[in-house]
N, C-alpha and C positions, 0 to 999 in steps of 0.2 A: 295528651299534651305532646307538644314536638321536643324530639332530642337527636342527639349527635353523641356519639360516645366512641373516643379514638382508640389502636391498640397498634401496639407493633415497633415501638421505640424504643434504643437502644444505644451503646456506646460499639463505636468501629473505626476500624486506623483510614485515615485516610487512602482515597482510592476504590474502598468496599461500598456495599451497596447493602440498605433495608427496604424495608417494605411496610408501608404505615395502611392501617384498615380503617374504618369508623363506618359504623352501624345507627341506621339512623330508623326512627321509630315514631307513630303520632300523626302522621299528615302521608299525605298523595305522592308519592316519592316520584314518579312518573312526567311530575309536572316541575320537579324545583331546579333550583341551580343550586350547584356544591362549588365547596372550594377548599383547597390547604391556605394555612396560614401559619407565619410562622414568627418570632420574636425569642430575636437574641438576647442577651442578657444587655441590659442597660439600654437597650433601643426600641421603637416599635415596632408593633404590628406591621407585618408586611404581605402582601396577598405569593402564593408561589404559584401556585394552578389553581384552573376552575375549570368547569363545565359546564353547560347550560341541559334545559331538559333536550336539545335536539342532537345534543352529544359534541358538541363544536366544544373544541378547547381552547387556552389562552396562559400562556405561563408567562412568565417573569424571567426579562431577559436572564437572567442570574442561574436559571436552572435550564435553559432552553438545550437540546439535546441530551439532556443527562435525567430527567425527571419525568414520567410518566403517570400522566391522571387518566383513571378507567373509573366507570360507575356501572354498575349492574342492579338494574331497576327491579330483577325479579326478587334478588336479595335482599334489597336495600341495603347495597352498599357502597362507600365509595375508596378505591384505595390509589398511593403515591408507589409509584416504585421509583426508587431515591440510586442512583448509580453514578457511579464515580465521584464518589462524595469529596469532599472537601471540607478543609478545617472552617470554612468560614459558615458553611451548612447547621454548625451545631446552634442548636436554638430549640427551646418549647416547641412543638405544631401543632394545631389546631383545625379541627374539623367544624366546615360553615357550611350550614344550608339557609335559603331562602326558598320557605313554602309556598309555590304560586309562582304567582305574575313576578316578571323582573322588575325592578326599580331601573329604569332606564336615566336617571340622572344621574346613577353613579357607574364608574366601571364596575366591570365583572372582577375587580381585582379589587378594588375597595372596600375597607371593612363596614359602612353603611350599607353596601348592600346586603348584608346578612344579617338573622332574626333569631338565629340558633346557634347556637355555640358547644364545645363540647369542652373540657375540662382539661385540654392539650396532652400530650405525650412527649418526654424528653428525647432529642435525638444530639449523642455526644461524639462527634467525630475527632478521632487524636492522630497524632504526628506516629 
């Protein structure tokens, strides 16, 4: 059965920089699209990056220069390097694969496009 399961989350002062992992297991890693997701406290789900299986990525404006999506298909895995963090950053993230074919009626940033979920990891950025 397919899975996603994050690591790597943490509390850091503003400025610093983590690095989130998730390990995914169950299905054709080769062929899906991943994604970070993340939800503040009191807000929703909101997509940060993605990739597709042809390695094209897609972030959110919010993180654009400062956040870094890699996937390594031999590993099966996909990680965020989170840089120059910000208080506003701090929120659960979440690891999303979609096994297979894209669902082209949603973005790549929307949370319908994803089919697997992982169990998020807290990331707490302070002043």
């Amino acid at each position: 059965q397919a899975g996603v399961q994050e690591s790597g989350g943490g509390s850091v002062q503003a400025g610093g920089s983590l690095r989130l992992s998730c390990s995914a297991s169950g299905y054709d890693y080769s062929t899906d699209t991943m994604a970070w997701f993340r939800q503040p406290p009191g807000k929703e789900r909101e997509g940060v990056a993605a990739i597709d299986h042809g390695g094209s990525t897609t972030y959110a404006d919010s993180v654009k220069g400062r956040f870094t999506i890699t996937k390594d298909n031999a590993k099966n895995t996909l990680d965020l390097q989170m840089n120059t963090l910000k208080l506003e950053d701090t929120a659960t993230y979440y690891c999303a694969a979609r096994p297979g074919r894209r669902d082209y009626r949603y973005s790549i940033l929307d949370t319908n496009q994803y089919t697997c979920w992982g169990q998020g990891t807290q990331v707490t950025v302070s002043s």
